[in-house]
C-alpha positions in Angstrom: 105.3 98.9 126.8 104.0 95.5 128.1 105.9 92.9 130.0 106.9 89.9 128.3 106.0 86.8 131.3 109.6 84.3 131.2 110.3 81.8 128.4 106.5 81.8 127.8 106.2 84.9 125.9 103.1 85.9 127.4 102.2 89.3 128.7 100.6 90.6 132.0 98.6 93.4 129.1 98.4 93.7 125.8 97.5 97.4 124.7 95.1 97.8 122.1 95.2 101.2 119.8 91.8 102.3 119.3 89.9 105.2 118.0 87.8 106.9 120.8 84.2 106.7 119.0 81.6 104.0 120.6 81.6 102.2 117.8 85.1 102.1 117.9 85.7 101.6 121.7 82.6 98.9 121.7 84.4 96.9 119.0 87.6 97.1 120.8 86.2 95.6 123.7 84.7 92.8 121.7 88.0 91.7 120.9 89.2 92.0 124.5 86.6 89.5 125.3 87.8 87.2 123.2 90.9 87.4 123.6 89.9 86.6 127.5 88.2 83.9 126.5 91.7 82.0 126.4 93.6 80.2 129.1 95.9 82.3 130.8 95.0 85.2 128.8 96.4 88.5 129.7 94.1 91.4 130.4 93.5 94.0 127.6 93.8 98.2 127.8 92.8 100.6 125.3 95.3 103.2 123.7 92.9 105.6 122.4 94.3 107.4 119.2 93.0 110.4 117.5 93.1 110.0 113.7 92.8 112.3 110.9 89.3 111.4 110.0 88.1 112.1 113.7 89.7 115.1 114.0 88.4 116.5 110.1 84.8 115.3 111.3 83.2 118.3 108.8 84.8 117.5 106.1 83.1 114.5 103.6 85.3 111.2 103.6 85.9 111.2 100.1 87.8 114.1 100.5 89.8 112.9 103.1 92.6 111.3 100.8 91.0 107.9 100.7 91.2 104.8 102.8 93.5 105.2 105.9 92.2 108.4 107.4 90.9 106.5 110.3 93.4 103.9 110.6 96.8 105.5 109.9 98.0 107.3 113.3 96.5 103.6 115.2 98.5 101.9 113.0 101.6 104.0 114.1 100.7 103.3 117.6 101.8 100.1 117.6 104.6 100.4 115.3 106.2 102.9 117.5 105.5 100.4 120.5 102.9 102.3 122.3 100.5 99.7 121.7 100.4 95.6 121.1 97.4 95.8 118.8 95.4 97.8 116.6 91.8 97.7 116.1 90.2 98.3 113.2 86.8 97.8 111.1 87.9 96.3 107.9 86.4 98.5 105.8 88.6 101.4 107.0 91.7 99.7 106.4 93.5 100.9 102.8 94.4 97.8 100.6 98.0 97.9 101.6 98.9 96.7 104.7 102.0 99.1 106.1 105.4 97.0 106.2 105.8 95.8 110.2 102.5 95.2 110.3 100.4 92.1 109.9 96.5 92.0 109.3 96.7 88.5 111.9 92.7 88.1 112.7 89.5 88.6 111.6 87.1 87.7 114.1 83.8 86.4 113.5 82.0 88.8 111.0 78.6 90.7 111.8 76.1 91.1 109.3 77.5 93.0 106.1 74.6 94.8 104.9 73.7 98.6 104.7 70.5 99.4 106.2 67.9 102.2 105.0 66.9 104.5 108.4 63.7 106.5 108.0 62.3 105.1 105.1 62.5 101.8 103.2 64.0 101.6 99.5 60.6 100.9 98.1 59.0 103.5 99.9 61.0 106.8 98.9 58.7 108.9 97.2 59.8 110.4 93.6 62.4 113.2 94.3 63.6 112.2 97.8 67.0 113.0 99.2 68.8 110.5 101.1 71.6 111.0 103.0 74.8 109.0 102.7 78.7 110.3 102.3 79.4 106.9 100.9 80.1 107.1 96.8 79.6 103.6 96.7 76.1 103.9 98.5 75.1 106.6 96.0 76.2 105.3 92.5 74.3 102.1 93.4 70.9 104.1 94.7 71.3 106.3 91.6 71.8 103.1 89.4 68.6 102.0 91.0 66.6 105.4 91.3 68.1 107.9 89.1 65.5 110.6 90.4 67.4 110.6 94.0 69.3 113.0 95.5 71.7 113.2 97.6 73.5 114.9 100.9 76.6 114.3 102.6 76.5 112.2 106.2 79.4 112.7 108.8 80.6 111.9 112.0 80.1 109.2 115.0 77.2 106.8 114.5 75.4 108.8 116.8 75.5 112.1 114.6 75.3 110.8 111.5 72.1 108.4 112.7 70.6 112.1 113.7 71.4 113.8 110.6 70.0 110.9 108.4 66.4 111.5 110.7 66.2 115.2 110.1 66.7 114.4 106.4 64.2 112.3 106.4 66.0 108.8 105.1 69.7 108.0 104.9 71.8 104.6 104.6 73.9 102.9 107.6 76.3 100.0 107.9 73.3 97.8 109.4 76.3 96.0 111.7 77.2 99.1 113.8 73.9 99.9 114.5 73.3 96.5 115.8 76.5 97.1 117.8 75.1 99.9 119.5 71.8 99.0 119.9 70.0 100.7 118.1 68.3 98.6 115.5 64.8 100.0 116.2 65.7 103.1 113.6 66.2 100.5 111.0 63.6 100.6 108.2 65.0 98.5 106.1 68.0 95.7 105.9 69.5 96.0 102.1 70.2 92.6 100.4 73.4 92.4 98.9 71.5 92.0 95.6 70.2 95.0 96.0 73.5 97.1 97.7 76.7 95.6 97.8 78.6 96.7 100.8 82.0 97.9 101.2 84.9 96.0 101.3 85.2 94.3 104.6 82.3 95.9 105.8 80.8 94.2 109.2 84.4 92.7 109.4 86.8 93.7 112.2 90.3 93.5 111.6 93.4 93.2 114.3 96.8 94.3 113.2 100.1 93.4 115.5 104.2 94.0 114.4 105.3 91.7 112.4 107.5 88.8 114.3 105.1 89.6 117.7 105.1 85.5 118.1 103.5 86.3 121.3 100.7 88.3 119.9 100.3 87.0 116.7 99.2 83.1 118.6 96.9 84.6 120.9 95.1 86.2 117.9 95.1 83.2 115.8 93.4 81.3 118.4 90.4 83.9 118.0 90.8 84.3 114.3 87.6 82.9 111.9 89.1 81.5 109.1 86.4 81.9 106.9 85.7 85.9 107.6 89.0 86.0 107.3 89.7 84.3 104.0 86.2 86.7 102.9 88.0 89.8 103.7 91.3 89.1 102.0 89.4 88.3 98.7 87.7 91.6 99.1 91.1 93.3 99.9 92.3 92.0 96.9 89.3 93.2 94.7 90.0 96.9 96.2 94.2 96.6 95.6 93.5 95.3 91.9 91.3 98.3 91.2 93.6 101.0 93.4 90.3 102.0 95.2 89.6 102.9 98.7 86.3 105.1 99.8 86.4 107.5 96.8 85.6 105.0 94.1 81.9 103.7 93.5 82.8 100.0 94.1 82.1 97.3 96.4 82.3 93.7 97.2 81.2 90.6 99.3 82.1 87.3 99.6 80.2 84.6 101.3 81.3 80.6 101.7 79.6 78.4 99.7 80.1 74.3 99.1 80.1 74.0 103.0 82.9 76.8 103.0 85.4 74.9 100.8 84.8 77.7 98.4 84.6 81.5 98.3 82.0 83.2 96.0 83.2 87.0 95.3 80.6 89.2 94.1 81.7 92.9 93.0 80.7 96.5 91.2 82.8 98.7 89.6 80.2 102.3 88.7 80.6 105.4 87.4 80.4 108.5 89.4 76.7 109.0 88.7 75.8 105.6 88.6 74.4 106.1 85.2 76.9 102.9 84.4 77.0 99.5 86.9 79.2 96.4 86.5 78.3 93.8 88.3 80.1 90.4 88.6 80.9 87.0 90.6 83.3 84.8 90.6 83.4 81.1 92.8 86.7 79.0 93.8 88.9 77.9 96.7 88.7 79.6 100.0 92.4 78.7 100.5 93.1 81.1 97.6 91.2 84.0 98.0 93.8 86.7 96.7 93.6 85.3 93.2 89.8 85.2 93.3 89.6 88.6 94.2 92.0 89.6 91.5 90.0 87.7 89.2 87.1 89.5 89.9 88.7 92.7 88.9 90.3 91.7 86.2 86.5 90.7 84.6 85.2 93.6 85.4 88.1 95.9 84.1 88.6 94.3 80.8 86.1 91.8 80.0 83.3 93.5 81.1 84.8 96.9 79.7 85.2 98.7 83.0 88.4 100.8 81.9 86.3 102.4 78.8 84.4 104.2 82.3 85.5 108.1 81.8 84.3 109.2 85.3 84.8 106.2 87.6 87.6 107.3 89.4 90.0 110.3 89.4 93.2 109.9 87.5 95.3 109.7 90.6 93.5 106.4 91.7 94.1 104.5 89.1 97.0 102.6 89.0 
């Protein structure tokens, strides 16, 4: 447990629950700068957790139960007080936050796109199989080239960057490959008119107890509001639809009107991709729940999403 410093409320540490990958461990750190950045900042440790998607590392993420296999157990961490802080990227987190628990700052976001390794979009001859464990990444690609196929993709960055090169081609978040340097295997950076990218993806997202005054001022003083007010319309596009990583949807929003104003774009698929519903909405950034909701809400009834037999299992729906 940290030390609370007199009347002040400040701490001597905060500890910061982390999962051990580099990704994971380099993003941790890049809140620990910022969080330095502030006068009379405490100094930062990381709790590293093992979660339930690190430790199933064969097995393909859409069978891991949805979102929340690589969040859950750092989330306990600091619930149970063994940790200040949990460290996240957004697009892991389920669409629920877990009562105690506060999503208190997004950080400025990296770029949100998917990137093609090996081979360019364009350039994939007839036939080719590309490999991505993402059903959101596949019914989009299939939607776009119904002769692909495709092959499952697991693991750190590092693995699953070597997998996608024996295959040949395979699609990666283009943000954590930036993160680890190693943008010179990137063929291709996807425009979001082309991919959408997962829900918060590029985002990171820092959790503290609910009521941690101490904590929850240091991270507002490092919080973006605009990434922040992005990924809480996204958050609420994924809650409205019950979703996590097994359903073929995505969404981004981007500030427009000199970031007075949130445009939400989304996709709701089937399965196969055979079937792609596509949408955007535009309003207020200081309401960005009810334009994510919105954007659901077109796609499911007015754009006839919930006639889709196969575009998610009967136990995701809600």
């Amino acid at each position: 447990m940290v030390t609370p410093i007199g009347g002040e409320g400040r701490r001597r540490v905060l500890l910061l629950a982390t999962r051990g990958s580099p990704l994971a461990l380099w993003q941790t750190g890049r809140v620990a700068d910022l969080l330095a950045r502030l006068p009379d900042a405490p100094s930062c440790e990381p709790v590293i957790v093992q979660t339930t998607g690190d430790a199933l590392a064969d097995v393909p993420v859409s069978q891991l139960g949805g979102q929340g296999a690589f969040v859950k157990e750092v989330q306990l961490a600091v619930l149970e007080g063994r940790a200040d802080l949990a460290v996240h990227s957004a697009k892991d987190l389920p669409s629920e936050t877990p009562a105690g628990l506060v999503l208190a700052c997004v950080p400025e976001r990296a770029d949100p796109r998917d990137a093609m390794v090996g081979a360019s979009l364009e350039g994939l001859p007839t036939g080719a199989t590309v490999a991505t464990g993402s059903v959101r990444r596949r019914a989009q690609l299939a939607w776009l080239r119904p002769d692909l196929t495709f092959c499952d993709l697991r693991g750190n960055m590092a693995t699953r960057l070597q997998r996608a090169r024996q295959v040949g081609v395979g699609v990666l978040a283009l943000a954590a490959l930036e993160r680890l340097g190693l943008t010179e295997y990137v063929a291709e950076a996807l425009d979001p008119r082309t991919l959408l990218p997962q829900v918060g993806q590029g985002a990171l997202a820092v959790e503290c107890r609910q009521g941690d005054h101490a904590a929850l001022e240091l991270l507002a003083a490092v919080d973006d509001p605009v990434a922040h007010a992005a990924v809480r319309a996204e958050r609420a596009f994924l809650a409205a639809l019950g979703g996590g990583c097994t359903l073929p949807l995505g969404a981004l929003a981007v500030p427009v009107d000199s970031e007075a104003r949130l445009a939400v774009e989304g996709f709701l698929a089937s399965r196969d991709g055979r079937i792609l519903l596509r949408h955007r909405v535009t309003g207020p950034r200081s309401e960005p729940e009810a334009l994510g909701t919105e954007l659901s809400r077109v796609l499911l009834d007015d754009r006839g999403g919930r006639s889709l037999d196969d575009w998610a299992e009967p136990g995701d729906r809600r």
